[in-house]
N, C-alpha and C positions, 0 to 999 in steps of 0.2 A: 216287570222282571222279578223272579224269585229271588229268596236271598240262597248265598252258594250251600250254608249244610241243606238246605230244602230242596234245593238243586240237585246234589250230589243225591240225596236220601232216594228223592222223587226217584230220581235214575235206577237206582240200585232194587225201585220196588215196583220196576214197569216188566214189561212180558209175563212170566208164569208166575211171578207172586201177586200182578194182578191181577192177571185169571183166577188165583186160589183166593184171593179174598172177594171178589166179585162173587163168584160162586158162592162163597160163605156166606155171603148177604144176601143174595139171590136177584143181584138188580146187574145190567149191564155195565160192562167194561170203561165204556166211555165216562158214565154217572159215575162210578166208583174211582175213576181219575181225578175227575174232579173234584170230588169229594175230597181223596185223598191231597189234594194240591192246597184244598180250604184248612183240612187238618193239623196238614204238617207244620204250616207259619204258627196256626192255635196253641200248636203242644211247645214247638220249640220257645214262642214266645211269651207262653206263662213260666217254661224252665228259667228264663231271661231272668223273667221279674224274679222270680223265688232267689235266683243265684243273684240279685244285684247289692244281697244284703250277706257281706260276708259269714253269718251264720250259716244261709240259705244255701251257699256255695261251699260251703265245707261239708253240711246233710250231702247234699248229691255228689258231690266227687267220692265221699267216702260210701255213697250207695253205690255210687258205679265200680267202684275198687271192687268193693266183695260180692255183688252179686252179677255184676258184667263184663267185669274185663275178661274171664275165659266164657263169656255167650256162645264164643265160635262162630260162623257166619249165620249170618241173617236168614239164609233159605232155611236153616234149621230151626232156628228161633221161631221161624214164621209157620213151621210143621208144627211145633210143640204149642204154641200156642193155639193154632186152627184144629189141633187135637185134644183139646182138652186136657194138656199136662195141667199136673199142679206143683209150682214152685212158686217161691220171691220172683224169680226171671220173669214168669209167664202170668205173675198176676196184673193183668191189666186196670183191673176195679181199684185194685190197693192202689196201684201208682198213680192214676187220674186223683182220687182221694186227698193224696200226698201235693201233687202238680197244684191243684186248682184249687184246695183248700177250702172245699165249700162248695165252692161255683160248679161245680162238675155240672150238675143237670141245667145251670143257666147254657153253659158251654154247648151241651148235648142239642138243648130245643133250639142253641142258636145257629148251630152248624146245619142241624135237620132241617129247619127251616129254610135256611139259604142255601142249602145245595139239591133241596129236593128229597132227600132221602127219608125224612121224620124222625123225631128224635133218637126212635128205638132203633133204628139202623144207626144212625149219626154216633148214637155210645156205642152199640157195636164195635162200630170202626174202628171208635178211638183205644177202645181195648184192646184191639189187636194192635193197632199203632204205636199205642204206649211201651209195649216193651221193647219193638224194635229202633223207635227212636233212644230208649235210655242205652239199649247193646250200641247202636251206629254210635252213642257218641263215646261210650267206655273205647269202640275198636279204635273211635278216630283220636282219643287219649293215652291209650296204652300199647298198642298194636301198630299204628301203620306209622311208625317215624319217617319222616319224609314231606317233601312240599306238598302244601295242599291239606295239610291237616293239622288238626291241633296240637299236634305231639312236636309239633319244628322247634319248641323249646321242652326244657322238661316240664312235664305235667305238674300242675298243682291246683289247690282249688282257686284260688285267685286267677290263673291262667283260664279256667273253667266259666271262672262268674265272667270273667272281662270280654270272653267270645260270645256267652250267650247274650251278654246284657249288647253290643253291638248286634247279634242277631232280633233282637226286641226292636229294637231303635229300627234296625231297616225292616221291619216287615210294618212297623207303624207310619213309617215317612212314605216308603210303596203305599201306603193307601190299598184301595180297591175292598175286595169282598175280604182279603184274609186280614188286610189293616183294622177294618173296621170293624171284622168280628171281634178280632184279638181285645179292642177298644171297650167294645157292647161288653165283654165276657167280664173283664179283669178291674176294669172302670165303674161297672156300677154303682149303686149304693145298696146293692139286694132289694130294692123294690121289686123286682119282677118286670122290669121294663128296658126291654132290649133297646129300643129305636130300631128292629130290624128292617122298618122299611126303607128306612134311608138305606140300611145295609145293601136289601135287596137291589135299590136303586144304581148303590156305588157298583154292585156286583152285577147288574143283570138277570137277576132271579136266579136260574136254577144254571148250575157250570158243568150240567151234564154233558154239553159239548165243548167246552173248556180242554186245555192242555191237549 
């Protein structure tokens, strides 16, 4: 079982904004679900770790203050970025940079690896994903007051660190292929040694028929 912002996100980027990023990769609908379902625990639960340390939690609330809370909706975000805009919103290389601290290409050949896609698609992906997971969560901060989202008290960055860092926590306790990437990516010691085949093993190899 997903955790719920991956849930909710996953929902909001099924039908034509997975046709549009499928396309943009040029691999089928199905793989590029999958894919994206490996992604979203990855992104959301290195934002986890970075927000667990209230420095890290006050960078990102205060990035999402000025560069996402008016992103507008997601379909749009998801045009500018599959177009080649250039902004702060739309740069997805900067934010993974910022997210992973380093790690980005261990993240990349580990997602590539296990969902099948190879690395160079697997950054792809995550490029594109990057902005719209940091827009989903400014909307789910500043914009959608109401149950169900983060905004049910008033926003601040401790409110911020304390959902992502339970969102870390449950995508690591789920286990499976996104527990253990998140694991292999953020855990290592930089040697270059994923243990993906355990990954592989937890996950099934490739989740092109997944979700």
């Amino acid at each position: 079982m997903a955790s719920p912002l991956t849930d909710q996100l996953f929902e909001q980027l099924g039908g034509a904004p997975l046709q549009r990023i499928s396309s943009q990769l040029g691999v089928g609908q199905a793989q590029t679900a999958g894919a994206i379902s490996a992604a979203l625990p990855l992104l959301l639960g290195a934002l986890g770790r970075n927000a667990s340390q209230p420095q890290g939690a006050e960078a990102l609330y205060g990035a999402l203050q000025k560069d996402f809370a008016g992103a507008g909706d997601l379909d749009g975000l998801l045009g500018a970025v599959l177009g080649g805009a250039q902004s702060r919103q739309t740069n997805g290389a900067g934010i993974l940079d910022h997210v992973f601290d380093g790690r980005q290409p261990r993240a990349e050949a580990g997602l590539g690896q296990a969902t099948g896609l190879g690395g160079d698609k697997a950054g792809q992906l995550m490029k594109i994903l990057a902005p719209i997971v940091l827009a989903f969560l400014a909307r789910q901060m500043f914009q959608n007051k109401g149950a169900g989202t983060l905004a049910e008290s008033d926003p601040s960055a401790q409110l911020l660190g304390s959902i992502l860092g339970q969102e870390q926590q449950q995508v690591r306790q789920q286990g499976g292929l996104s527990g253990g990437l998140l694991g292999a990516v953020l855990d290592q010691d930089g040697d270059g040694q994923f243990g993906l085949g355990d990954i592989l093993k937890i996950g099934g190899g490739s989740l092109g028929d997944k979700r």
